[in-house]
N, C-alpha and C positions, 0 to 999 in steps of 0.2 A: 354607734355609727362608725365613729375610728376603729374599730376593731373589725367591721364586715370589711371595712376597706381595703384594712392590712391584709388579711385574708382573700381576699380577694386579687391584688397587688401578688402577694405572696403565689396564690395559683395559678395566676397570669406568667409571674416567672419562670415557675416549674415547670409549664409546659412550654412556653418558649425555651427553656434549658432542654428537657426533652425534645422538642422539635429540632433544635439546633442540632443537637449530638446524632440525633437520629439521620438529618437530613447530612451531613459532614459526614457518616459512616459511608451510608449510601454514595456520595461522592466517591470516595477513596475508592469504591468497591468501581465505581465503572471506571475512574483515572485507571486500578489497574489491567480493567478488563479491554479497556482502549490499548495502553500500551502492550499486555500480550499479543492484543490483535494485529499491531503494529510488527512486532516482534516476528508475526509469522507471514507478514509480507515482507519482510527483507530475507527471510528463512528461504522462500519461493524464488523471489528477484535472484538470492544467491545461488541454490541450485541451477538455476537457470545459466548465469555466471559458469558456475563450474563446469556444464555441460560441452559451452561452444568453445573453450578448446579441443575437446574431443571431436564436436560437427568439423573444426577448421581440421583439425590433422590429418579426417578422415578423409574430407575433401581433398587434399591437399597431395594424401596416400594416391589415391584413386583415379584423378585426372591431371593432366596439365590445366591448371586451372588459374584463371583471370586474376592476379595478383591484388585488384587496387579493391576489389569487394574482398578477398580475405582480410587485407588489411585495415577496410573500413569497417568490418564486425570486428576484430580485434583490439581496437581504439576506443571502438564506442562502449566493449567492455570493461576498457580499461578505465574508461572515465566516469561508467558509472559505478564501477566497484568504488571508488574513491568518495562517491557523495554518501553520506551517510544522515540520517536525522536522528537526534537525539527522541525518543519516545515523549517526554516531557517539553518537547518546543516542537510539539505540530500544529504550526501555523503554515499559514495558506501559502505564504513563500517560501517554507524549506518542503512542503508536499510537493509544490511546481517545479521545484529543482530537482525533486529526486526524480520524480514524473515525466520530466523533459530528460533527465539523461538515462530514464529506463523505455522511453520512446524511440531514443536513438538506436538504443542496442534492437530494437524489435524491427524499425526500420530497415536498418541493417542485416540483420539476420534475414528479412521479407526479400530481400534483393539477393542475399546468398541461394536463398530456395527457391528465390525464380530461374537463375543460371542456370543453376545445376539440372533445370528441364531439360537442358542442351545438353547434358551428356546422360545420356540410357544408361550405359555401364559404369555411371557413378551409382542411381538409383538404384541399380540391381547391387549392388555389394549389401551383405547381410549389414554390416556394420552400420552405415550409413542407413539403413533404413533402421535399426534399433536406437542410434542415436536421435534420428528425426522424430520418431515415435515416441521417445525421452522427451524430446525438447517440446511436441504437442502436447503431450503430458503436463507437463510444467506448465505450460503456457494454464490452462484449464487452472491450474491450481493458483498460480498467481491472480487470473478472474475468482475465484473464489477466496481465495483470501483477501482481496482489496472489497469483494461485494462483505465480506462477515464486518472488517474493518469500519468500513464504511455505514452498516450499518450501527457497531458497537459507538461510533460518534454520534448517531445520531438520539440513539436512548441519552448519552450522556451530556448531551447540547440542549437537548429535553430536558431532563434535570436540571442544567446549572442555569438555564434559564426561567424556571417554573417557580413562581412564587409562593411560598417566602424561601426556597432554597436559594432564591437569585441572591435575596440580601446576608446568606450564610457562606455563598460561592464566592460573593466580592469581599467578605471577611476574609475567608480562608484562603487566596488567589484562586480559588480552580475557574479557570478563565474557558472559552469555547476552543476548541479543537475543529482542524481544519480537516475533511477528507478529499480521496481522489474525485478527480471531475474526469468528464471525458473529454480525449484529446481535440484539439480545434482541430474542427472539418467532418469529425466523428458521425456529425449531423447529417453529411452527403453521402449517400451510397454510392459506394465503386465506380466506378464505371467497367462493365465486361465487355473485350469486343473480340470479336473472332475473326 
């Protein structure tokens, strides 16, 4: 009877060992598939970055143009280049942070392409219309990479919370990761008026 036991015991082990190991590979594999995905929305967000010097010069070429909106895409640039998150600390409050200062820059940019209706002979310069055409670009690819991202947490939030990997997740720290949410107000359509 001690001997089925040990045996028994003994195969209870090994496959808790195997599950273990198995379930902790599987982690690691979506931590890095998170952080790649991570990786290539700040890849987007920076393009994007790099683009609106070139919108602001062209504008700037091209019309006499409203000083305090160059200035306030220029800032808001500048102050989201600076926020950065570490791939391995996405939590809900450095996602918000980056999120609010790549909100700014979009806002900002939203109010540079509404002026510039008011001058015709800005929108006809080839340049400016290749740059704009860039930056809608971008824009498209930044929604696709926060929706891949987005979802790359969601497989992994699924795992580290599915039992019994929960109880190998809180072994190993792989804790939940935060993703983007949509912006407050998101929920309201526009208003269009003519």
């Amino acid at each position: 009877m001690k001997k089925i036991v040990l045996i028994a015991v003994g195969v209870l082990v090994i496959l808790l060992a195997f599950a273990g190991c198995n379930g902790y590979n599987s982690m690691v594999k979506m931590d890095v598939d998170v952080q790649a995905k991570w990786n290539q929305v700040e890849t987007q967000y920076q393009r994007r970055a790099d683009l609106i010097p070139n919108l602001v010069n062209t504008v700037k070429g091209a019309a006499k143009f409203e000083q305090s909106t160059l200035t306030a895409v220029t800032e808001a640039r500048a102050k989201a280049t600076q926020i950065t998150v570490d791939p391995t600390k996405l939590t809900p409050e450095n996602i918000e942070k980056y999120q609010a200062a790549q909100g700014q820059v979009s806002q900002a940019l939203g109010r540079l392409l509404m002026v510039t209706e008011n001058y015709p002979e800005l929108k006809a310069t080839e340049q400016f219309r290749d740059v704009s055409a860039e930056l809608a670009g971008t824009e498209n690819r930044i929604a696709v990479a926060r929706k891949d991202f987005n979802e790359s947490i969601q497989v992994y939030n699924t795992k580290v919370r599915s039992f019994p990997n929960n109880i190998f997740a809180g072994l190993f720290g792989f804790g939940q990761k935060a993703g983007f949410k949509a912006d407050a107000g998101a929920q309201n359509a526009p208003k269009v008026e003519f």
